[in-house]
C-alpha positions in Angstrom: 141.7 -2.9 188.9 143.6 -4.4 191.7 146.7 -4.1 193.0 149.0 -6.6 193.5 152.4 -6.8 195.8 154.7 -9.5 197.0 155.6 -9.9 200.5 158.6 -11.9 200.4 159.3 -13.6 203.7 155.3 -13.2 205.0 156.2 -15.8 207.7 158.2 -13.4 209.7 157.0 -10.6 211.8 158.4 -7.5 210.4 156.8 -9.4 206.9 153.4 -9.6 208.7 153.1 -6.5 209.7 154.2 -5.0 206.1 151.5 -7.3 204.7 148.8 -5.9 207.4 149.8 -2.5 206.2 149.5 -2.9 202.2 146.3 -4.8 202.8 145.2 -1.8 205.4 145.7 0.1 201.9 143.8 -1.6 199.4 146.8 -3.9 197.6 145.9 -8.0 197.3 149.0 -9.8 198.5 151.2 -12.8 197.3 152.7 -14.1 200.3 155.9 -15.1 200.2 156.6 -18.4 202.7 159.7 -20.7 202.2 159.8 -23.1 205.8 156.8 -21.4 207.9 153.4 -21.7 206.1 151.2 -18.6 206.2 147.8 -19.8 205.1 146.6 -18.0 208.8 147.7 -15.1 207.8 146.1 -15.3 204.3 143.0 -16.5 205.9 142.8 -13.3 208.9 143.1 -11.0 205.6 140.5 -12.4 203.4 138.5 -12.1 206.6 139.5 -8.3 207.4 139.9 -7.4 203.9 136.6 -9.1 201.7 137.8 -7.3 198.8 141.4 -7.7 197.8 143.0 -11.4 197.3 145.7 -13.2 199.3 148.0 -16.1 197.9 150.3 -17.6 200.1 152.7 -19.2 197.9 155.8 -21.0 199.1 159.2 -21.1 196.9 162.3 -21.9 198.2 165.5 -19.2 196.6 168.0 -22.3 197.4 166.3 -23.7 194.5 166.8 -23.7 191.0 163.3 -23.4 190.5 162.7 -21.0 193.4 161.8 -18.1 191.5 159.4 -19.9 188.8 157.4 -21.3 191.5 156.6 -17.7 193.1 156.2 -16.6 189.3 153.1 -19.2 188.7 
């Protein structure tokens, strides 16, 4: 069964390198984006990391429907 996390604010470093460790230790990764996009960063895991998943998924909290877009 895989494990999932959310890395909220994946476009920033200290988020980067907090995704880089989880994925270093087996989780698959929602990645949390709200102005910088991090489809690179979902792309270099998929490529170090062939067996987990990573979603970059951007929602925006100023939002009313901030939340439900990181929930679908």
């Amino acid at each position: 069964m895989k494990r999932f996390a959310v890395i909220m604010g994946a476009s920033g470093a200290i988020g980067e390198a907090i995704a880089n460790q989880l994925a270093s230790d087996g989780w698959s990764l929602y990645l949390h984006w709200n102005s910088t996009p991090v489809n690179g960063l979902a792309e270099e895991l998929s490529r170090n990391f062939t067996k987990q998943e990573f979603i970059a998924v951007q929602a925006d909290f100023t939002r009313t429907d901030g939340a439900e877009r990181l929930a679908t």
